[in-house]
Every structure is written in C-alpha cells, then in structure tokens.
C-alpha positions as semicolon CSV with decimal commas, in nm:
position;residue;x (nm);y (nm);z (nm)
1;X;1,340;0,822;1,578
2;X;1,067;0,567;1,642
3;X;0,815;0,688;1,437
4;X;1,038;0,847;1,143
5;X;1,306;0,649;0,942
6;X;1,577;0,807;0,641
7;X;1,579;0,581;0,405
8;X;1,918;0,742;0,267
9;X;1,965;0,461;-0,018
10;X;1,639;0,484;-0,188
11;X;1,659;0,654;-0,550
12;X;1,436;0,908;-0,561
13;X;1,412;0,968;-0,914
14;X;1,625;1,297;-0,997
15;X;1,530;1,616;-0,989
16;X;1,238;1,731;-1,183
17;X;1,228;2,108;-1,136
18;X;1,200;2,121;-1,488
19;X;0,879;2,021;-1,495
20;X;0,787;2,295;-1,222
21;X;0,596;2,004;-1,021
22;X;0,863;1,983;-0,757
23;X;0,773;1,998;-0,388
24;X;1,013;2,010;-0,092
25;X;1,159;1,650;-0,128
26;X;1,060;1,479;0,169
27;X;1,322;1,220;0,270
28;X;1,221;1,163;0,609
29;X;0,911;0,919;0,609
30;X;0,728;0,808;0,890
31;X;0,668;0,507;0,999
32;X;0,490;0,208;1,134
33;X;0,189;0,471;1,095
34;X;-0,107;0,254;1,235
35;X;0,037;0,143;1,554
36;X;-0,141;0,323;1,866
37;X;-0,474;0,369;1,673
38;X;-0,752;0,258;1,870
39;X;-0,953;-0,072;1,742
40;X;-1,309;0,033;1,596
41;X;-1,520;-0,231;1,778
42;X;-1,455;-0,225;2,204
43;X;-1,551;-0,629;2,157
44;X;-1,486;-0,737;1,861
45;X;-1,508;-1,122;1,751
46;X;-1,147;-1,146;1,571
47;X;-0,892;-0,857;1,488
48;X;-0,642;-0,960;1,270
49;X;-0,335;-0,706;1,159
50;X;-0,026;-0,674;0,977
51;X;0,281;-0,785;1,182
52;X;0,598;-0,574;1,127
53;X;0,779;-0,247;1,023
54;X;0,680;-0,061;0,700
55;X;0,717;0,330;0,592
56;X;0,422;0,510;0,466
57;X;0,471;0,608;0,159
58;X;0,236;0,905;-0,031
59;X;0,189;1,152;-0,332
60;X;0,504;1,359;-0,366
61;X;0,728;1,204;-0,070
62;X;0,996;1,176;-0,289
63;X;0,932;1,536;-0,501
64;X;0,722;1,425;-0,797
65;X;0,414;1,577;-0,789
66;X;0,186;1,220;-0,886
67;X;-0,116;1,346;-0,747
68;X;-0,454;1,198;-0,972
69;X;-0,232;0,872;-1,092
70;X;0,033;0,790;-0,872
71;X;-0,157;0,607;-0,569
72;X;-0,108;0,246;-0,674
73;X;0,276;0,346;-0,704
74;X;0,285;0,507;-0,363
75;X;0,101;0,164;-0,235
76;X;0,385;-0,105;-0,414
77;X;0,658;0,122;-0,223
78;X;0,512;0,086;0,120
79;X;0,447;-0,274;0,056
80;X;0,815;-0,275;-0,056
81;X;0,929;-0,107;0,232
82;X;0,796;-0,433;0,465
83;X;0,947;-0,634;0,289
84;X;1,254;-0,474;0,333
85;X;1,243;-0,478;0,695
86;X;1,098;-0,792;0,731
87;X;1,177;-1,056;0,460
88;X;1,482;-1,316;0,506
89;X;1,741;-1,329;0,333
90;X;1,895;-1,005;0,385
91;X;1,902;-0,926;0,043
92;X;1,605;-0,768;0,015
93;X;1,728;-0,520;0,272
94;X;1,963;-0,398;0,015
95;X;1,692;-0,345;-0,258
96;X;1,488;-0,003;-0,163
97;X;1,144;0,072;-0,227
98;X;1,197;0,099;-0,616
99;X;1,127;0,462;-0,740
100;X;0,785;0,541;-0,944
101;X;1,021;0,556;-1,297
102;X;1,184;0,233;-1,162
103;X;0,860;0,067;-1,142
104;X;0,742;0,192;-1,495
105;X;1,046;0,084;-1,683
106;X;1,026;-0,280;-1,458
107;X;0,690;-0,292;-1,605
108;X;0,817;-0,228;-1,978
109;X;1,119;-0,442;-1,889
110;X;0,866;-0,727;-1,870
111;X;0,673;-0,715;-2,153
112;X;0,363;-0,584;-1,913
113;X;0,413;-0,230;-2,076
114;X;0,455;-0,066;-2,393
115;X;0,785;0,185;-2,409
116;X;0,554;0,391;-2,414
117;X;0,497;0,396;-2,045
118;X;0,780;0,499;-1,884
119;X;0,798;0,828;-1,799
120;X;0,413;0,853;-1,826
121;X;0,119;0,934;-1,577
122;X;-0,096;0,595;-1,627
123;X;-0,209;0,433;-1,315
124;X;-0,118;0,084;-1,180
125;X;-0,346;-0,172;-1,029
126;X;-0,316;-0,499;-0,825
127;X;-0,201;-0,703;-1,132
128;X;0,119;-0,432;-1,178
129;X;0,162;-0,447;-0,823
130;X;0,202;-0,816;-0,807
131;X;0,482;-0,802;-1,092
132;X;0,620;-0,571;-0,923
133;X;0,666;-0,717;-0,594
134;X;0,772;-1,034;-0,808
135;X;1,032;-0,847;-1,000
136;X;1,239;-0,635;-0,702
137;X;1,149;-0,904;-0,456
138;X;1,090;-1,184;-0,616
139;X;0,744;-1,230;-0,388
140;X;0,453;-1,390;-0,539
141;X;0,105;-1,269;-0,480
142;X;-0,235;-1,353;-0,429
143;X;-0,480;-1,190;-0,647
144;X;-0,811;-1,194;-0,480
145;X;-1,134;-1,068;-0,702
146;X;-1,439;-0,946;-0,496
147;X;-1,712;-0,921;-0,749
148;X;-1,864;-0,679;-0,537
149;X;-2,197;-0,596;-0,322
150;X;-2,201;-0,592;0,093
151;X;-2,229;-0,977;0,110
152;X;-1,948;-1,066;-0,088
153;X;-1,720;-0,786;0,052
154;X;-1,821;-0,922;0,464
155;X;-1,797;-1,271;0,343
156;X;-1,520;-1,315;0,098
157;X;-1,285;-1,025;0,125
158;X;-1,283;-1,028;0,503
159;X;-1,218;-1,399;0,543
160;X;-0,947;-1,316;0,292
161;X;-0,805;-1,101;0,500
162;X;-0,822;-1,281;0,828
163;X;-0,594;-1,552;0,684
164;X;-0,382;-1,357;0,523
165;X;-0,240;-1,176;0,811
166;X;-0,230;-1,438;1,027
167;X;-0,021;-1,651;0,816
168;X;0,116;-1,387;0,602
169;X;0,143;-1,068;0,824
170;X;0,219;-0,830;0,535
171;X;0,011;-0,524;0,368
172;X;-0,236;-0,534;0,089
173;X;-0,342;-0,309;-0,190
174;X;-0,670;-0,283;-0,288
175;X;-0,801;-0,136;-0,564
176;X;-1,139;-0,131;-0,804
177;X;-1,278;-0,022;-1,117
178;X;-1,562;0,232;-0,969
179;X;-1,380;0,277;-0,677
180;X;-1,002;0,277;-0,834
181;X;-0,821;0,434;-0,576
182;X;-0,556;0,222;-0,421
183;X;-0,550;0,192;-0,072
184;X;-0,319;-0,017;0,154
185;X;-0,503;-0,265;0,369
186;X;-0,291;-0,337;0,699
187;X;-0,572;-0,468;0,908
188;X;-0,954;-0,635;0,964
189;X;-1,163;-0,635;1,282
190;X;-1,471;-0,806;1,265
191;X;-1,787;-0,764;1,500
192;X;-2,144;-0,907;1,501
193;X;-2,247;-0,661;1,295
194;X;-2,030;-0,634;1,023
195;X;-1,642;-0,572;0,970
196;X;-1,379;-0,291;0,930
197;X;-1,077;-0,266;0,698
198;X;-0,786;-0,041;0,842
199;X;-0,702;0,145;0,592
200;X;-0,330;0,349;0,494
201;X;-0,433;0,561;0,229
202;X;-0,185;0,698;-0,008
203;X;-0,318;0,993;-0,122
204;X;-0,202;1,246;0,095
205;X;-0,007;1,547;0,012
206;X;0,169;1,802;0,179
207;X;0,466;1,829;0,445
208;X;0,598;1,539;0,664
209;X;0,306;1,453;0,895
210;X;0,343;1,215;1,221
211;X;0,159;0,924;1,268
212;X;-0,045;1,092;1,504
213;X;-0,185;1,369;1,258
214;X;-0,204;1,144;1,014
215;X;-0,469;0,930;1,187
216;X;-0,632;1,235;1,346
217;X;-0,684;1,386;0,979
218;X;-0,824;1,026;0,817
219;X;-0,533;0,928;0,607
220;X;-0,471;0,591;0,816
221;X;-0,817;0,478;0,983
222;X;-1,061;0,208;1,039
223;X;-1,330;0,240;0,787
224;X;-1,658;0,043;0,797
225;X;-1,695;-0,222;0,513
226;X;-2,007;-0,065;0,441
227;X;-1,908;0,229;0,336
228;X;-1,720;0,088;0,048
229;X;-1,873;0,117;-0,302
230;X;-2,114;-0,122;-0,309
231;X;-2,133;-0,167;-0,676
232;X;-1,803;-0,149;-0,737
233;X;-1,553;-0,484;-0,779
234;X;-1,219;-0,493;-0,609
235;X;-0,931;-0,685;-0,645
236;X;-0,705;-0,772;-0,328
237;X;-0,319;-0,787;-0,396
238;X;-0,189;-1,045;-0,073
239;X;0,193;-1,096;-0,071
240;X;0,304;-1,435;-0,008
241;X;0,551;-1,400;0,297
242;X;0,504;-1,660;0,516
243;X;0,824;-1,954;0,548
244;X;0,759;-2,254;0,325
C-alpha cells in the first residue's frame, strides 16, 4: 500500500463510453513515484527535492483518453494531490485533485476562459495552472520566465529551483512554447558541470505501472539541463507553500 493510494473521493468525470475513448478507469494511482531513484551526480554540489506525499497523475488515469492536450491537466492534479496531503488546514484534504472538466469550467468560471472551453481539448499552461491552484486551493504561485538558452536555464531556472524546494518543498510545472509539453519538476541536483532537473512526466499511457517501471521506462528521471530545448523559453509554475 506504500507505493499505491485509492483516492475513492476524487470525481472522475463520468463515463464517456460514448465517445468510444474510454480506457480501463484506473483508480488506483501510484505514488510518491520518485522516491528510491538514484541521484544523477555520485558528488554533487547541492541536491535539492520536493518534500512530501503526492500521486502521479497521467493521460487517461481517470478514463478520458487526453492524450496530445491533456498534460498540463494531468500536471495541476498531481500538484493538487500534494497539496492535499501536505497543506494545513485540513481543508484542503477534503478538496480532491479537481477533474480535467472541473478545471475547464474553473477556468470559464473565472473569466480566464470563454464557454467555449469546457468540454474542449485546448491545452493549459503555467498561467492556468496557477489559477487553478489559486481557485481549489487557494495557493498562490510563482511564475518564473526563463527566456531561454543553456546559460539562462543553469543560472536562473536552477537557482529557482534550489530555493524553491528548500523553502517551499512542493512540485513544479514547467512548460514552453517550442518545447510545450508540461512536465512536473520535483527535484534539482547540481554538479560542477552543469545541473539536472528530475523530472515526473505526465504523458504516459497505458495500465497502472509501479514506481519502479515507471522510472526504469523514463517517465520519472533525472534529465540533464542540457538536453532541454535550447531555443525554446519556459515558464516555471512554483506554489507558494511555505508558513508565513
């Protein structure tokens, strides 16, 4: 039970076997999918991670087939799901990772969105994600913008990082306009010759995997800031969690 969690109370949306997209609804997440995965660098000169439980949320977990738009969504639910298990007051532990039609008509709800929206396939970014967030949780965010290019990624982005999860501890999205796939950040470890971003990547698909598979296939891993698009810009989404 350590490494898989029923979240019984979430709403999962209804069933959409009309649509004929429907996969096996997977109600059994796992969790806490990082932990045990060996650090990148055997010395490195600061490692900094998320502190806390989360679940790992991903395309079609819940039975809607979101595959090509649904990442950012699947990102704002495991970001909701730490704060679940970790904010104070207890309130929040009675507010569930918000469905993907929840966060769409949140986002019209707003003003952010036109009607139009809901029930759509467009994409959300770090902006959505931080009204999100806002609106269930009532969390502020940090919106970082990394204008791109290997120095400002190792300078700016990873001394972003480092403070935010030592005062902060909780996940990250981060998204970009070249590269505009979300990806949860949960973690930085920086050597002397460059850094690397753990990354919990949303976009997998398929049956219930174990932490353990899901590192040895790539979907959680440490990937070299380098190998980021260099001429793309990202935008960090940082969670404000720490006590006043």
């Amino acid at each position: 039970q350590d490494e898989t969690e029923e979240f019984l109370k979430i709403d999962w949306g209804g069933s959409r076997a009309e649509e004929g997209k429907i996969m096996k609804k997977n109600k059994t997440l796992s969790k806490n999918v990082h932990t045990d995965l060996p650090n990148p660098l055997s010395d490195p000169v600061k490692c900094t991670l998320i502190k806390g439980d989360y679940l790992y949320f991903h395309y079609g977990c819940d039975g809607q087939d979101d595959r090509g738009w649904g990442c950012g969504y699947r990102t704002i639910q495991t970001m909701s799901s730490w704060l679940c298990y970790n904010c104070s007051p207890p309130k929040y532990q009675n507010r569930p990772p918000p469905s993907l039609p929840e966060i769409q008509q949140a986002l019209v709800s707003i003003g952010d969105k036109p009607g139009s929206f809901s029930g759509s396939r467009e994409w959300v970014g770090t902006f959505e994600a931080s009204l999100a967030l806002d609106c269930f949780y009532d969390v502020p965010c940090k919106l970082v913008h990394i204008r791109g290019g290997a120095a400002e990624l190792e300078q700016v982005a990873v001394e972003e990082l480092h403070q935010h999860f030592e005062k902060h501890g909780s996940p990250v999205m981060m998204g970009g306009d070249r590269d505009n796939s979300s990806k949860g950040i949960f973690g930085v470890c920086t050597g002397d010759k460059g850094s690397y971003l753990l990354v919990v990547d949303p976009h997998y698909y398929g049956c219930h995997l174990e932490k353990a598979e899901l590192q040895r296939q790539g979907w959680v891993a440490w990937k070299r800031i380098s190998s980021l698009d260099q001429t793309s810009f990202y935008n960090l989404c940082m969670p404000q969690t720490a006590k006043k």
